[in-house]
N, C-alpha and C positions, 0 to 999 in steps of 0.2 A: 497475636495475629501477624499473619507472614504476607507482606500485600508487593505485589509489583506491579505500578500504572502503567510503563514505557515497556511494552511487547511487539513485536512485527510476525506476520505470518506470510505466508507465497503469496497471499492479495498483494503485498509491495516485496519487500526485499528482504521478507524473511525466509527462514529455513523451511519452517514445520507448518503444516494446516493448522487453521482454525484448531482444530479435531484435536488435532496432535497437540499443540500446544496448549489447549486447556487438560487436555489428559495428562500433559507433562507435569503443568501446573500441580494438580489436585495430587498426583505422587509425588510433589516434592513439598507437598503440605504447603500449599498457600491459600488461603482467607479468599484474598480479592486477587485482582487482577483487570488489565485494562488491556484490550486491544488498541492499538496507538498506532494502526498501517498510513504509510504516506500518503494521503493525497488519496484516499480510499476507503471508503465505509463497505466497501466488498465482502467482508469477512461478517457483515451482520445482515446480510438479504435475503437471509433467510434457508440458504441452499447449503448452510452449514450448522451440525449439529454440537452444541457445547458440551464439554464434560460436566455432570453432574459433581455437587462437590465444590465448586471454587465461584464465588461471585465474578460477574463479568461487565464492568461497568463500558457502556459503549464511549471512543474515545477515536480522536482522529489525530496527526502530524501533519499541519498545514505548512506547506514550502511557502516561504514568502521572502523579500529583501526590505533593510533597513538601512541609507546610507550605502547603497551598495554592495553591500556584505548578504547571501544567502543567512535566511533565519529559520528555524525552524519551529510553530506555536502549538502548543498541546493543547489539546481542546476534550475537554470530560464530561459524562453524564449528557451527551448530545443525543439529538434525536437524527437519527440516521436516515429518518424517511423525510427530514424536513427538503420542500421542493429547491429552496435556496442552495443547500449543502449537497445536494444531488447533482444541483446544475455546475456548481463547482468542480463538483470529481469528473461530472465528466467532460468539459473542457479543458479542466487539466490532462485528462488519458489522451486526448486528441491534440492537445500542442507536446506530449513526449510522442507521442507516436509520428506527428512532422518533422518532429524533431531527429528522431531517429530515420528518418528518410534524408532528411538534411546532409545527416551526418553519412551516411551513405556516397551519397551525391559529392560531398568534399572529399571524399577518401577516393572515388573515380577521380575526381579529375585533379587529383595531383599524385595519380599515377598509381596509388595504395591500390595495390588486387584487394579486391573484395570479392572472395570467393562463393559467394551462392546468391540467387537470384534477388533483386528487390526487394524488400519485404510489404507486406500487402497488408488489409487489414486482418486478416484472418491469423497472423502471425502475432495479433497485436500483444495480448498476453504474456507469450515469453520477450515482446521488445518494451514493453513498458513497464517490467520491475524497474525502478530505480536504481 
């Protein structure tokens, strides 16, 4: 059995879709497999189709600090539609996406061109991979 829990897809900071990456998977002969996106249960809402062929246990990467130090907790066999872990993702999408306006905002005014408009929310998608 060929299993890999820890995957990322374009929901956070991976390469390949859902799509692709379970496809990838089933051709390079693996068993199971876990989608594991940051701070993101995106990749299981439905609007994406799995490869047939490789089990796919739902799985999340929750950003957290311990001590000060950024940690990262893997979280397996979750239920993705639970309301609690819903309300998570998405307060976390909306403090990177202030955050990325922040960061914006510091790069004006100390003088960094920042070459294209504001970003808005409609941008949010390519400003909130990780």
């Amino acid at each position: 059995m060929i299993v890999d829990l820890h995957m990322h897809t374009t929901c956070s900071d991976g390469v390949y879709t859902p799509e692709q990456l379970t496809q990838m998977a089933v051709d390079a002969g693996l068993s199971v497999m876990a989608i594991s996106d940051h701070d993101t249960v995106a990749a299981y809402d439905g609007s994406h189709r799995f490869a047939a062929g490789v089990r796919v246990i739902p799985a999340i990467e929750i950003s957290s600090e311990c001590d000060g130090e950024d940690v990262h907790i893997l979280g397996y066999g979750i239920d993705t539609a639970d309301a609690g872990l819903q309300a998570y993702c998405a307060q976390f999408k909306e403090r990177r996406f202030n955050r990325a306006l922040e960061i914006v905002d510091r790069c004006r005014s100390l003088g960094i061109p920042y070459p294209y408009r504001k970003p808005t929310q409609v941008d949010e998608e390519r400003i909130l991979r990780p």
